[in-house]
N, CA and C of each residue as an Amber inpcrd file, in Angstrom:
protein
   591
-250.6250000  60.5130000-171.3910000-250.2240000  60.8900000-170.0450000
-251.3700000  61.6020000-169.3300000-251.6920000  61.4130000-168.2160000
-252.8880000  61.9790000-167.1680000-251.5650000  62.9220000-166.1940000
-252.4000000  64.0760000-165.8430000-251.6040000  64.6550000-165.6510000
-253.0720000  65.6180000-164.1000000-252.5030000  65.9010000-163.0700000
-253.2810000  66.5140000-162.4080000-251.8670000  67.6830000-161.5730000
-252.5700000  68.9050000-162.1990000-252.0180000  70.0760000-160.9290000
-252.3690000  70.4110000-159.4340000-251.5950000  70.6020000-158.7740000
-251.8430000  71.8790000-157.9530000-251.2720000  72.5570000-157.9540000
-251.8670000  73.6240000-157.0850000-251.3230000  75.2670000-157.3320000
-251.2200000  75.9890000-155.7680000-249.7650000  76.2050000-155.3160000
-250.0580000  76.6270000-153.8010000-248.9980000  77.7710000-153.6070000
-248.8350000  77.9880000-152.4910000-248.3200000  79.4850000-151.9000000
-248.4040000  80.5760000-152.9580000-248.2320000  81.9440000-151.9790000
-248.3530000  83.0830000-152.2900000-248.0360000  83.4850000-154.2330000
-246.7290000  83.0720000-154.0630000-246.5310000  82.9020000-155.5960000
-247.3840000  82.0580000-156.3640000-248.2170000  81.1420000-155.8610000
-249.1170000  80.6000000-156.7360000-248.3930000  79.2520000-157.8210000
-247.5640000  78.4350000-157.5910000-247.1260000  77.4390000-157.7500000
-247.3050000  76.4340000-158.4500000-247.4470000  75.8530000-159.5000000
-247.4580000  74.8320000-159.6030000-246.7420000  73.6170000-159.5840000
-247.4050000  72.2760000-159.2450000-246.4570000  71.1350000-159.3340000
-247.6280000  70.2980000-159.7790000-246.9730000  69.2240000-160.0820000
-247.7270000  68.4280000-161.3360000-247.5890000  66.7160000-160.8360000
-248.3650000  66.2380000-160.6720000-248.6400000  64.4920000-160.8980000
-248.6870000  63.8990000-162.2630000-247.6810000  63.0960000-162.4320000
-247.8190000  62.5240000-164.0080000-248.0740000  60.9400000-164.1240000
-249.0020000  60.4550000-164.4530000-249.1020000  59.3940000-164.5830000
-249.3470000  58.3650000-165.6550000-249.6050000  57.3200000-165.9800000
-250.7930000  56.9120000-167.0570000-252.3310000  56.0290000-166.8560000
-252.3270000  55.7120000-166.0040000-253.1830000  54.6040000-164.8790000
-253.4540000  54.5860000-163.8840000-254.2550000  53.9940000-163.4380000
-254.7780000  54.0330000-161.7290000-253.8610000  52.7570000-161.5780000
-253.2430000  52.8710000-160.2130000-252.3970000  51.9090000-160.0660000
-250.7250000  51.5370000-160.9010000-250.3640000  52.2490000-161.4630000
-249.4220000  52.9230000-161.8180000-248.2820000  53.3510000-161.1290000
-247.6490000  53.9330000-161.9250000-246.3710000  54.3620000-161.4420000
-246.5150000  55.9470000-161.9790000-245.7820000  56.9720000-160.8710000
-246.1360000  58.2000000-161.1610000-244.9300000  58.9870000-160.8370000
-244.5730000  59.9700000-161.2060000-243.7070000  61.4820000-160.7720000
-244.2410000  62.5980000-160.4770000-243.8340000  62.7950000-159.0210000
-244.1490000  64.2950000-159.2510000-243.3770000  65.3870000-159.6030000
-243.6710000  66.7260000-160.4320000-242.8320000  67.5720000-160.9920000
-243.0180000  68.7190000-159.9730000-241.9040000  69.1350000-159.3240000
-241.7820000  70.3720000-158.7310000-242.8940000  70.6940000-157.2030000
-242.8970000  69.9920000-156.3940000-243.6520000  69.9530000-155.1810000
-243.1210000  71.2450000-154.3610000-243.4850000  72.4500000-154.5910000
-243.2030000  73.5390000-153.9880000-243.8550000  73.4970000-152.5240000
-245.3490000  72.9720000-152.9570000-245.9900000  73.5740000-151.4150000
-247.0910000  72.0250000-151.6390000-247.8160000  72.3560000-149.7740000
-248.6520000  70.8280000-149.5450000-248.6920000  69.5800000-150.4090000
-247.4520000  69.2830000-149.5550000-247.3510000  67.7780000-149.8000000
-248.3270000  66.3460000-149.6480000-249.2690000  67.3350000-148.5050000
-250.4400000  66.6330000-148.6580000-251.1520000  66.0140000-149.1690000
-251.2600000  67.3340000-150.1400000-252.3050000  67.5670000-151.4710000
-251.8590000  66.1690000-152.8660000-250.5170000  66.2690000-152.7570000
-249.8980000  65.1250000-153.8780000-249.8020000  64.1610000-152.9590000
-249.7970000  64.0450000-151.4010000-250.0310000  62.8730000-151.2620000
-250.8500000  61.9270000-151.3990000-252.1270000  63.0340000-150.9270000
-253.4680000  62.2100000-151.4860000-254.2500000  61.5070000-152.5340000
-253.8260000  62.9750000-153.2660000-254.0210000  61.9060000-154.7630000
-253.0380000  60.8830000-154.7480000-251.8840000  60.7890000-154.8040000
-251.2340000  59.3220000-155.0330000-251.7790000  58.5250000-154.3930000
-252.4450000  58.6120000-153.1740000-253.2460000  57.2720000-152.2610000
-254.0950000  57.0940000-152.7770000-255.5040000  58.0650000-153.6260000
-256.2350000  57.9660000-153.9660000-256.2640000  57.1200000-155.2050000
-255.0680000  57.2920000-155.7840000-255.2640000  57.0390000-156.9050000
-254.3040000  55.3550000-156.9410000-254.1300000  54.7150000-155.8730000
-253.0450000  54.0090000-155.3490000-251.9650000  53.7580000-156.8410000
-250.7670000  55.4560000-156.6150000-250.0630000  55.4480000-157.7320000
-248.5110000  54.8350000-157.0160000-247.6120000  54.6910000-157.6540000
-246.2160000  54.0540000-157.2130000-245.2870000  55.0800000-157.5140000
-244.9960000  56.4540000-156.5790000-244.1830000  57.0740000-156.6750000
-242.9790000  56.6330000-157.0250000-242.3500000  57.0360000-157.8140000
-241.0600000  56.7020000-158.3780000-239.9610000  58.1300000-158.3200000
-240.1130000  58.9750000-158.3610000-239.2240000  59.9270000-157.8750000
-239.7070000  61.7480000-158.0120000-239.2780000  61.9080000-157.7640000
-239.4620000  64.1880000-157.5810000-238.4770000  64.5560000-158.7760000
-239.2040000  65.1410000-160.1480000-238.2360000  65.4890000-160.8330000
-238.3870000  67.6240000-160.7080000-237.2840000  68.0820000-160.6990000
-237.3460000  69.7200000-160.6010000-236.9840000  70.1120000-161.3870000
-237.7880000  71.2180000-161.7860000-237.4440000  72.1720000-162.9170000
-236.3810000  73.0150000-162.7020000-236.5090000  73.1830000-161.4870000
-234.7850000  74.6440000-161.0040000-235.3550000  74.2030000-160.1530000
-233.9880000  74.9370000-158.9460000-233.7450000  74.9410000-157.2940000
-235.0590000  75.9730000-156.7950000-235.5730000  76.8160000-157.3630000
-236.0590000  77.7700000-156.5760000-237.1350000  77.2880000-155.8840000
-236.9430000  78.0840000-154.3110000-237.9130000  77.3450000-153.3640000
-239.6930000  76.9780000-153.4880000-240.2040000  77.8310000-154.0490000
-241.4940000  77.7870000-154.4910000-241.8790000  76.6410000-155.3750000
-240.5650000  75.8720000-155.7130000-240.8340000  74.6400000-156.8570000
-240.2900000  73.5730000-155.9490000-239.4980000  73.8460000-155.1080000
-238.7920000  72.8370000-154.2270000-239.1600000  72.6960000-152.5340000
-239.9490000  73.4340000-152.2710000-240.4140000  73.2870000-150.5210000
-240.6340000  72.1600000-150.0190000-241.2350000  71.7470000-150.9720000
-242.3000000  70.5250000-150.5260000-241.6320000  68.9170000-150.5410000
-240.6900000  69.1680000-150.9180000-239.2730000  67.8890000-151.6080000
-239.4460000  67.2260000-149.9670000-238.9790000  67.5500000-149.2900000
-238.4340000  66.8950000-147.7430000-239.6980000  66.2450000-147.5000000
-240.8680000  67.2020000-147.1600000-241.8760000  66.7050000-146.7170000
-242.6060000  65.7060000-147.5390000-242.9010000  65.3180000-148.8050000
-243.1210000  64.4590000-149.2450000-242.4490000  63.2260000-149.6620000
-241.1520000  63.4170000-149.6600000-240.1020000  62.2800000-149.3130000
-240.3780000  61.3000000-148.1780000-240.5000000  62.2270000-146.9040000
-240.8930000  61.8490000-145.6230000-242.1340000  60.3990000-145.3700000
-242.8100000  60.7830000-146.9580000-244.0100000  60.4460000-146.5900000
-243.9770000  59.0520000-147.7790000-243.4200000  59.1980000-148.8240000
-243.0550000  58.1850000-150.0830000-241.6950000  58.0520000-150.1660000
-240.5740000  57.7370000-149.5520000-239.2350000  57.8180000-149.9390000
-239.0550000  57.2960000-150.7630000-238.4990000  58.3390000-152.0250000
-238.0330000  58.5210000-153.2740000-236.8010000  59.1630000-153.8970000
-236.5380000  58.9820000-155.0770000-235.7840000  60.0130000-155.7720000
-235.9590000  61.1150000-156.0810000-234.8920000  61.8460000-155.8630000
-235.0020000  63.6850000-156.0520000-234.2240000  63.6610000-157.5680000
-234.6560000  64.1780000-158.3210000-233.7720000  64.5870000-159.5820000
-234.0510000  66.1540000-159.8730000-232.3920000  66.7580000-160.4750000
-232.5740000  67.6710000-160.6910000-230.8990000  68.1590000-161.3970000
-230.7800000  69.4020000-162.5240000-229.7760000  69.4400000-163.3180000
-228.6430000  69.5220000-162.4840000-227.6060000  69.0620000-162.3970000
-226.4860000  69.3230000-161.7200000-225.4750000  70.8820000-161.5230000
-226.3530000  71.6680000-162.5960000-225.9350000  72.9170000-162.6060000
-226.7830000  73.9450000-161.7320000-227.8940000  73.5060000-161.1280000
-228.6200000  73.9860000-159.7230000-228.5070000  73.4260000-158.3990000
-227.3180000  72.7660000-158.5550000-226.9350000  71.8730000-157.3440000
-226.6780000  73.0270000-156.2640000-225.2610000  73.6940000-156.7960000
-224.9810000  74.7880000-155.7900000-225.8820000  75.5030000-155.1970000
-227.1750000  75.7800000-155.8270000-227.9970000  76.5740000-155.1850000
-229.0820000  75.9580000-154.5030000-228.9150000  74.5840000-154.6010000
-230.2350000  74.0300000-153.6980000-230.1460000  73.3460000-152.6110000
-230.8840000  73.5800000-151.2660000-230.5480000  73.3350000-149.8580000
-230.6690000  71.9510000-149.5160000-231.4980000  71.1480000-150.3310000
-231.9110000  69.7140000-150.4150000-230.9240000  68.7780000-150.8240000
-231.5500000  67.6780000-150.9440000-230.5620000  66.0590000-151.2850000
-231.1840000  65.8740000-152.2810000-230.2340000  65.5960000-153.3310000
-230.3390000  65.6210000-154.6470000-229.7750000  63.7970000-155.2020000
-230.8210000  62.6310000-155.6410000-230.3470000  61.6930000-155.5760000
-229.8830000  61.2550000-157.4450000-230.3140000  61.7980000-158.7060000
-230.1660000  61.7930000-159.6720000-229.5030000  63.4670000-160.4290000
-228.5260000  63.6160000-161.0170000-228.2260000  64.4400000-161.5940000
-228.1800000  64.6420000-163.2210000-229.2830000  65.6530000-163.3180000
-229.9330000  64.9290000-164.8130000-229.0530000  66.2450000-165.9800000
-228.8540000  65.4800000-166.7720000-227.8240000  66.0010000-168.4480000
-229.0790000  66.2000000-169.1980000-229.0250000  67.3020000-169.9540000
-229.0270000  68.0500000-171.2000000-229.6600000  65.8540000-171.8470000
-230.9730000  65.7980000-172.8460000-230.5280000  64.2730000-173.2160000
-230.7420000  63.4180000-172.4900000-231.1750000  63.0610000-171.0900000
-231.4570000  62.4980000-170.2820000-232.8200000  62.1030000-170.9050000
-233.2940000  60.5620000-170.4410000-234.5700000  60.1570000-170.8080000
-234.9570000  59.8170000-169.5470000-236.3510000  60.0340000-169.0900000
-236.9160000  59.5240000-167.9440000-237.8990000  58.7080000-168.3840000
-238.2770000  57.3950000-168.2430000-239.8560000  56.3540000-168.5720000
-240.3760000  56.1510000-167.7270000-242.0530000  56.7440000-168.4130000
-242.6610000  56.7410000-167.8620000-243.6410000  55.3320000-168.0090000
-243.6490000  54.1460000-167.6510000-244.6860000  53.2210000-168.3120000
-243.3870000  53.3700000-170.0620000-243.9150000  53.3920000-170.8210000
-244.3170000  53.0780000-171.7570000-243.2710000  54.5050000-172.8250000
-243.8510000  55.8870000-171.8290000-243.5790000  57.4250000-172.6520000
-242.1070000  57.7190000-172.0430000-241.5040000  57.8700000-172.9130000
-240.3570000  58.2660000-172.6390000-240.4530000  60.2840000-172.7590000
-239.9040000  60.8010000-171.1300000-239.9860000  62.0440000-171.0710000
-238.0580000  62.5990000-170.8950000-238.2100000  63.9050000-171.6940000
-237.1870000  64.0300000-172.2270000-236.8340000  65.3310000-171.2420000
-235.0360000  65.7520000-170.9580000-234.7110000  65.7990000-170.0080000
-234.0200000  67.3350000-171.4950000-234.5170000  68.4810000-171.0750000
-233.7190000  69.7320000-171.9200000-233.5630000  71.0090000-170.8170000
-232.0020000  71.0740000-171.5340000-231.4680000  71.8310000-170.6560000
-231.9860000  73.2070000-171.0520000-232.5670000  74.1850000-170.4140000
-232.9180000  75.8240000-170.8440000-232.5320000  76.2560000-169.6210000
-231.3940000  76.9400000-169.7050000-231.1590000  77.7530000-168.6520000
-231.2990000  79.1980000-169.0450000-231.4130000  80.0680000-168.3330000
-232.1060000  81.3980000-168.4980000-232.3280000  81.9410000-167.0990000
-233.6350000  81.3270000-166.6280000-233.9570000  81.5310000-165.2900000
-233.2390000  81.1410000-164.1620000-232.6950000  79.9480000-164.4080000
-231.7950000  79.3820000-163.6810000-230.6350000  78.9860000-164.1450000
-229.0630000  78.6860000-163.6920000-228.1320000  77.7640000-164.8330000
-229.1030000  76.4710000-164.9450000-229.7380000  75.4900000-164.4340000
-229.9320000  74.3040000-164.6720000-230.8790000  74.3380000-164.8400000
-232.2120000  75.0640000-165.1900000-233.2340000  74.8100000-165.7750000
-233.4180000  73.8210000-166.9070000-234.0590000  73.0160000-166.3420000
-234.6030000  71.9550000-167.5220000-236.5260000  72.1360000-167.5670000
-236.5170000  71.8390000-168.9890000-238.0270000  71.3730000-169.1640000
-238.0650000  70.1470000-169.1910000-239.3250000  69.4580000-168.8190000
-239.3340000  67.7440000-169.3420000-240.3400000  67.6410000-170.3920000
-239.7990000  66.9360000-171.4640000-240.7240000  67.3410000-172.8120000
-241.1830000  66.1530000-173.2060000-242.2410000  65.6580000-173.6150000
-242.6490000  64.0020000-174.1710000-243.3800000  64.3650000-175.4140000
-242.8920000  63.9140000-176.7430000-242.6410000  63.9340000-178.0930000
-244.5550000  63.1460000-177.9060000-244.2130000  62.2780000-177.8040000
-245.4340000  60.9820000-176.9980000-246.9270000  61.7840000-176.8340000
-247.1710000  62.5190000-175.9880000-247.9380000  63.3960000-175.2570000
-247.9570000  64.8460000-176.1570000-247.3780000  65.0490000-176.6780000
-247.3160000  66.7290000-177.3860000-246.8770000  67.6250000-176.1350000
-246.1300000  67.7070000-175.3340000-246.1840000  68.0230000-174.0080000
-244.7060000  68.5170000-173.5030000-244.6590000  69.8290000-172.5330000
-243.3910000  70.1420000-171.8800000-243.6340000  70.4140000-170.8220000
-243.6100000  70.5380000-169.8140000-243.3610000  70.7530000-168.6770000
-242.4820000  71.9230000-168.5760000-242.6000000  72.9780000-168.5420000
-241.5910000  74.1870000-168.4950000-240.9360000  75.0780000-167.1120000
-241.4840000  74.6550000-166.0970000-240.7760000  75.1440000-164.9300000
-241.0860000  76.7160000-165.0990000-239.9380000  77.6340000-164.8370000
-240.0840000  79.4470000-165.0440000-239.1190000  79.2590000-166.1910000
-239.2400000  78.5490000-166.8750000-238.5120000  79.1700000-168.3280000
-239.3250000  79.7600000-169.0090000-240.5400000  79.6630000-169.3520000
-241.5720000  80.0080000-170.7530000-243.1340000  79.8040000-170.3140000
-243.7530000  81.0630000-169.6990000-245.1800000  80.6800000-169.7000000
-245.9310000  81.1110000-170.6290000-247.7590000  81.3000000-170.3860000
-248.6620000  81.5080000-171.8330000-247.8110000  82.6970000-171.9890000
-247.4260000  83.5850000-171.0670000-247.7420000  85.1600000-171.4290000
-246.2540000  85.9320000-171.2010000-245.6110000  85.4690000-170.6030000
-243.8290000  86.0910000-170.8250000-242.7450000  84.9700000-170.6350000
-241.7130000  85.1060000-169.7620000-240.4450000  84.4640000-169.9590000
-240.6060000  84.7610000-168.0110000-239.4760000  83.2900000-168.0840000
-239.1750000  83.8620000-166.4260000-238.1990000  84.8480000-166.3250000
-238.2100000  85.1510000-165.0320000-237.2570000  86.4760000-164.8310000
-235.5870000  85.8470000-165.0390000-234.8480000  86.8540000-165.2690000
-233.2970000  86.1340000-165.2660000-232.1300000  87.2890000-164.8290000
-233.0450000  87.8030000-163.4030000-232.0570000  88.9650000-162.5140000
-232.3110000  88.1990000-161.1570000-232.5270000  87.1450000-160.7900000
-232.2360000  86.2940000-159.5060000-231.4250000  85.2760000-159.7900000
-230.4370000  85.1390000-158.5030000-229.7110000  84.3520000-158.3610000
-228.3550000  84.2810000-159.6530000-228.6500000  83.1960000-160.0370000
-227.8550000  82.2360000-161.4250000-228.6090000  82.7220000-162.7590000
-229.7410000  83.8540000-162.9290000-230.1400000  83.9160000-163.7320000
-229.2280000  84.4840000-165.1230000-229.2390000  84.5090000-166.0110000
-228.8450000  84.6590000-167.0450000-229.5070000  85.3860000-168.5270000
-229.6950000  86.4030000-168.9890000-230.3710000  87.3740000-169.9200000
-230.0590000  86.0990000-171.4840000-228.8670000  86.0430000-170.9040000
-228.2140000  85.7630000-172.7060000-228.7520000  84.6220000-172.8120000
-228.7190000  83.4410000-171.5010000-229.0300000  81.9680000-171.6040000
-230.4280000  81.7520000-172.1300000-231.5350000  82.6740000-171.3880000
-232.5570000  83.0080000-171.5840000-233.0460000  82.9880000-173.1320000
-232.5300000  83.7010000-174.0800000-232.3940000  84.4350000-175.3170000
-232.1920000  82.7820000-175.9500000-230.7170000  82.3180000-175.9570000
-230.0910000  81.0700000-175.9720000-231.5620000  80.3010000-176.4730000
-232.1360000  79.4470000-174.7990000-232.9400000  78.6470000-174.9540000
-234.1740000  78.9920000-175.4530000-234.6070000  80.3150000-175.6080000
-235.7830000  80.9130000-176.7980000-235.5880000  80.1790000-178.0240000
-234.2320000  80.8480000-178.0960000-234.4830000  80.5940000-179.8770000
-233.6590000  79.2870000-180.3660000-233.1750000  78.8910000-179.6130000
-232.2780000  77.5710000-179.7850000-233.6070000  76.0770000-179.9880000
-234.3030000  75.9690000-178.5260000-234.8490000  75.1050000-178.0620000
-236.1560000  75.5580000-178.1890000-236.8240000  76.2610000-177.7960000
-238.3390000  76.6320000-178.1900000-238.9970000  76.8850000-178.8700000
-238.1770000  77.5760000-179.5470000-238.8120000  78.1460000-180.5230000
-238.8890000  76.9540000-182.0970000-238.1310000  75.8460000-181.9970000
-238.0540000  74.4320000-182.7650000-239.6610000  73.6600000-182.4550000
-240.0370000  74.0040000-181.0820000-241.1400000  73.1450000-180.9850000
-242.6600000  73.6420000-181.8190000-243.2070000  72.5460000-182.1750000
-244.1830000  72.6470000-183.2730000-245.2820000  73.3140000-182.3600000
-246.4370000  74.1780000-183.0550000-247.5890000  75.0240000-182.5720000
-248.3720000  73.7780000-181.2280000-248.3320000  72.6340000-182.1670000
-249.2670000  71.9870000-181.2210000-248.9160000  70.9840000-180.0480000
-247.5430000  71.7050000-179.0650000-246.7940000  71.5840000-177.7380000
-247.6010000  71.7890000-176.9950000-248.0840000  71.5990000-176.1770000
-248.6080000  72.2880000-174.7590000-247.6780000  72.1820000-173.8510000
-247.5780000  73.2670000-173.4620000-247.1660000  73.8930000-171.8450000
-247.2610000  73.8930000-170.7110000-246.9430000  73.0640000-169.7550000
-247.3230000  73.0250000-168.2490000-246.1660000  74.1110000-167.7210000
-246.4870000  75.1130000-167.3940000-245.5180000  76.2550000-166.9520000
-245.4610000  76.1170000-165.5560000-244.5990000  76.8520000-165.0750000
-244.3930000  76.5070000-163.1640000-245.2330000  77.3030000-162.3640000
-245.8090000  78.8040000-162.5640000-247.0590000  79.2870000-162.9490000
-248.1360000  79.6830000-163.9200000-249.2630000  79.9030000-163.4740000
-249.9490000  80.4590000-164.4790000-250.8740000  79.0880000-164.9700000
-251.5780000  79.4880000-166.3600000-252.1220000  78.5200000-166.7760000
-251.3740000  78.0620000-168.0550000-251.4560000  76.4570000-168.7540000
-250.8850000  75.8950000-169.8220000-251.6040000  76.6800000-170.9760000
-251.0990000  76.4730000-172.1100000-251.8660000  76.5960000-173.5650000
-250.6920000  76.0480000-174.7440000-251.2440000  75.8180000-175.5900000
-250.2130000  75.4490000-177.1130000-249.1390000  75.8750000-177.3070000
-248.1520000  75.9480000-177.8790000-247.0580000  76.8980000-178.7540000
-247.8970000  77.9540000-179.8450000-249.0070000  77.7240000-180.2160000
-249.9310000  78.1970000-181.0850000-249.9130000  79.7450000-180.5730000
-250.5950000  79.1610000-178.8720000-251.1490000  80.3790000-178.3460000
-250.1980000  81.0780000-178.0180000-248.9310000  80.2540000-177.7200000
-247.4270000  81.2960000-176.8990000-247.0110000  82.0480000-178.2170000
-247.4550000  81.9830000-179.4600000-246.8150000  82.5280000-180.6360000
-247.6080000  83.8990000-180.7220000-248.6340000  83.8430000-180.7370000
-249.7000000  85.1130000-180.2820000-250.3290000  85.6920000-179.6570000
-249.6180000  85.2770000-178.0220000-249.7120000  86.7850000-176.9750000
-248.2970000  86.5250000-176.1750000-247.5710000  85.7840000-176.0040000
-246.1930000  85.7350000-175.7410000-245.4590000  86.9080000-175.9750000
-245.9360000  88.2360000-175.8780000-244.9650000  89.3270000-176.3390000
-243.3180000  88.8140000-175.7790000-242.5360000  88.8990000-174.9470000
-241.2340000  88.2590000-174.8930000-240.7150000  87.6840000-175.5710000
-241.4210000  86.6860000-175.5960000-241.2400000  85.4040000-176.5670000
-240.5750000  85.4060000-178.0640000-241.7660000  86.8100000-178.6950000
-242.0780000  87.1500000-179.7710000-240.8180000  87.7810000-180.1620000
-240.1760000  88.7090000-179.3740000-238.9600000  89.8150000-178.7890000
-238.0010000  89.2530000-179.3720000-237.7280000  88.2180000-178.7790000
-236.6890000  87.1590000-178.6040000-236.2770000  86.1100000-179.7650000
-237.1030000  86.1090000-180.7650000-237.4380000  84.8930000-181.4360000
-237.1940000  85.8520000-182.7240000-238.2320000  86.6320000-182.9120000
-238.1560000  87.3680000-184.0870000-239.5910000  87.2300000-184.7930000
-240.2680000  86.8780000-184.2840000-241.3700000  86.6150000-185.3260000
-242.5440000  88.1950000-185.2640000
């Protein structure tokens, strides 16, 4: 999987282009801010948008949904348990188990709620790879005193779901920068909290 970030507004954002090829078919993950920016590369790269998948409703991951729709009309996907809280049109409602294909990689659809009720990561077995939204970055946990957040769910998808994945996962977090499960095992203080290790 080829994979290119950007990183925008104040909060510092990420959203993600996933592809495998030039000329391809692509997703973008979580278009918070300049839609531009993912538009271009997809022209550049003449990719075949296929739909907007979201990690949670929260606006900094979701701004950018309308305006790049506008521009590639596509599918919006996102857990049906962040429905209530999100202002947008929601055209796929994705389950806990859900498979998304990509080409060839099948990316996997897990429910971690914590930060949000419907937080999902998208994880590809394929790639060594998760996509984590504000559930789990290098260096803490997302917060879970906004909105729908949840302390216990949080805890839940630590040690239920994350803490199963092998050292050599990498992380695309919703901020911040990626690194291994390796590295989240030894400066992840939260993590560590939570898990027991």
């Amino acid at each position: 999987m080829k994979i290119k970030r950007y990183i925008g507004g104040m909060l510092e954002s990420n959203g993600y282009v996933i592809y495998q090829r030039e000329g391809g078919p692509c997703y973008v993950i979580d278009p918070g801010y300049t839609a531009k920016n993912f538009a271009g590369f997809i022209e550049e790269h003449d990719l075949d948008l296929r739909g907007i998948l979201l990690t949670h409703h929260h606006y900094d991951h979701t701004g950018a949904v309308e305006k790049l729709r506008a521009i590639y009309p596509c599918s919006v996907s996102m857990h049906r348990a962040d429905m209530d809280m999100y202002k947008g049109e929601v055209d796929n409602l994705l389950e806990d188990g859900d498979i998304i294909m990509l080409e060839d990689e099948a990316i996997q659809v897990i429910h971690t709620p914590g930060h949000t009720a419907g937080g999902v990561c998208f994880f590809s077995e394929k790639s060594k790879l998760a996509f984590t939204g504000d559930t789990i970055f290098n260096v803490d946990l997302g917060r879970t005193d906004l909105d729908d957040g949840s302390e216990a769910d949080m805890i839940r998808s630590c040690r239920e779901i994350i803490d199963g994945w092998s050292n050599e996962i990498y992380i695309y977090p919703g901020h911040g920068d990626g690194c291994n499960m390796k590295k989240v095992r030894s400066i992840n203080q939260e993590f560590l909290d939570i898990v027991g290790e």
